[in-house]
C-alpha positions as CSV (number, residue, x, y, z in Angstrom):
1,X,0.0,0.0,0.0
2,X,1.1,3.4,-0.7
3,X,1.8,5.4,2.1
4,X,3.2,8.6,0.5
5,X,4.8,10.7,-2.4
6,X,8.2,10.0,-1.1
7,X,10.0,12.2,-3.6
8,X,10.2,13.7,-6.9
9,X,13.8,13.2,-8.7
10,X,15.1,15.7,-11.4
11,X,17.9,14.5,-13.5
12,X,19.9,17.3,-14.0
13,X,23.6,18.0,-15.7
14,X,25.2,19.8,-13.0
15,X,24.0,19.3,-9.1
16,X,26.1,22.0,-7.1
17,X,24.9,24.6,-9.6
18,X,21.1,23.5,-9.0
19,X,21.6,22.6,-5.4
20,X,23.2,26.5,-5.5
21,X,19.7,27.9,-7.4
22,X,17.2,25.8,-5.2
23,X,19.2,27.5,-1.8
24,X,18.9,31.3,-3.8
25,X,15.0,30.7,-4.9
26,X,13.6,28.9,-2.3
27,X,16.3,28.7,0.9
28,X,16.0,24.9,0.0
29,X,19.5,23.1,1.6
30,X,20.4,19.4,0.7
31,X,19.9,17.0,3.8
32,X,21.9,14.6,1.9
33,X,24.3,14.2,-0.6
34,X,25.7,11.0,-2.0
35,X,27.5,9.4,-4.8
36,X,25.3,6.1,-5.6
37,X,28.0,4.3,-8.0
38,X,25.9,1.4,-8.7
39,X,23.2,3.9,-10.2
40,X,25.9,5.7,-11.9
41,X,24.3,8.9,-10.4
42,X,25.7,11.8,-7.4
43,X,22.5,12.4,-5.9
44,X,21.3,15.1,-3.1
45,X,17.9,14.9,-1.2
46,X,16.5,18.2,-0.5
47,X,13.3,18.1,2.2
48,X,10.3,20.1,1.4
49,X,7.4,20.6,3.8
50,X,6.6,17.9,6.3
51,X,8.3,15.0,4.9
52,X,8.6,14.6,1.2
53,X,12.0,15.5,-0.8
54,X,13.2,16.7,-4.0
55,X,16.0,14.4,-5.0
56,X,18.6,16.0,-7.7
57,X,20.5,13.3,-9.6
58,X,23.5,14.1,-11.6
59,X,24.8,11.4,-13.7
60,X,28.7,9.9,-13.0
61,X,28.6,7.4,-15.5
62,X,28.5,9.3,-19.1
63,X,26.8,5.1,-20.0
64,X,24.4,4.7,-17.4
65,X,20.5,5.7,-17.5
66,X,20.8,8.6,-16.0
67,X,23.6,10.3,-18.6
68,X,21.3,8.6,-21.5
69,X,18.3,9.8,-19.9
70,X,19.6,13.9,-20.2
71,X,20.8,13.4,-23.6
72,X,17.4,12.1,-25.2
73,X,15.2,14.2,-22.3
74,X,17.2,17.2,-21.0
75,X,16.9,18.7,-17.1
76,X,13.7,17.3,-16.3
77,X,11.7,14.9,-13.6
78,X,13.3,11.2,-14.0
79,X,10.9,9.6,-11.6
80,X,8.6,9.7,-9.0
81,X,9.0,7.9,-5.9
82,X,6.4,5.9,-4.0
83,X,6.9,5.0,-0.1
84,X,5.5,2.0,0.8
85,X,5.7,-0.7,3.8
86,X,7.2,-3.4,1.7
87,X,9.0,-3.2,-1.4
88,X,9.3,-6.9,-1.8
89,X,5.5,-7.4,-1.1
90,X,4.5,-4.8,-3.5
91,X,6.4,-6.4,-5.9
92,X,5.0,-9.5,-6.3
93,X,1.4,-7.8,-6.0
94,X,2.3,-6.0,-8.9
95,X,3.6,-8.4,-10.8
96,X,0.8,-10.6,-10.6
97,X,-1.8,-7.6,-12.0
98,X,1.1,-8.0,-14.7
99,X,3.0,-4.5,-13.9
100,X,6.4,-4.7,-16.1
101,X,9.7,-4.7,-13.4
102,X,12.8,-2.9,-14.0
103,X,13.7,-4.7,-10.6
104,X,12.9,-8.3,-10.0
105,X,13.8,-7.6,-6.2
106,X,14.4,-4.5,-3.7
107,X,18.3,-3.1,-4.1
108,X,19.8,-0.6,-1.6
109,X,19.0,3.0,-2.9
110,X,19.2,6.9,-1.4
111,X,16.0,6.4,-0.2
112,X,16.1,3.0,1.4
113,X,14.9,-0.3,0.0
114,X,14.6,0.1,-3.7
115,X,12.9,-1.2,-6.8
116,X,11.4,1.2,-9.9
117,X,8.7,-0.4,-12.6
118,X,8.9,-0.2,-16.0
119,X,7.5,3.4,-17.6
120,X,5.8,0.9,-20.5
121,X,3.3,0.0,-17.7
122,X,2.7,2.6,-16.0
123,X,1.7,5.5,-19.0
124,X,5.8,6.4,-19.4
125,X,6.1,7.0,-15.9
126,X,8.9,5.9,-14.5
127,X,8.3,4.9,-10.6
128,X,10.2,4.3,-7.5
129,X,9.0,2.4,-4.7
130,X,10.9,2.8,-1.8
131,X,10.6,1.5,1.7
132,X,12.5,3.4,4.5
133,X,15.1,1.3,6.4
């Protein structure tokens, strides 16, 4: 079961100089920052009201989704992530109403327990559920 809009991710091509424009805009600071090498992606989690996030991704790997993502796409949203109580459970549930995986099984991620599905199933959204650990 969904529990929340966890956060919204931007893919963007350089994360101090839009980590610098969120702080002048909105006073926005990152809570986070991390490189995620088995994404291929720095990313920084900026809080926003009373518990959801914006999360800025900035690709490391010039291969990986991410990097290809920006060339075809340009700055703009990459996913949106769902919190929920059980990645693993909600995986199976959606697999069975036959929901398309990009992961088979929950991977460590910056939000927690991981897993996206397929933007071909869900109207070329690209989602995230993520279960905080």
């Amino acid at each position: 079961m969904i529990k929340k809009i966890d956060h919204i991710a931007i893919a963007v091509n350089n994360l101090d100089d839009t980590l610098q424009l969120y702080e002048n805009l909105f006073g926005l600071k990152a809570a986070h920052i991390k490189d995620v090498p088995d994404q291929g992606v720095k990313s920084a989690l900026i809080p926003v009201g009373d518990g959801s996030e914006i999360e800025f991704i900035e690709p490391t790997d010039p291969q990986g989704g991410v990097a290809k993502f920006l060339e075809k796409k340009g700055e703009s949203i990459h996913h949106i992530s769902l919190e929920v109580d059980d990645v693993e459970k909600e995986l199976r549930a959606l697999e069975e109403k036959g929901i398309q995986l990009i992961d088979k099984q929950a991977r460590s991620g910056m939000a927690g327990k991981i897993a996206f599905l397929h933007p071909k199933s869900t109207r070329g959204i690209l989602i995230e559920l993520c279960q905080k650990v």
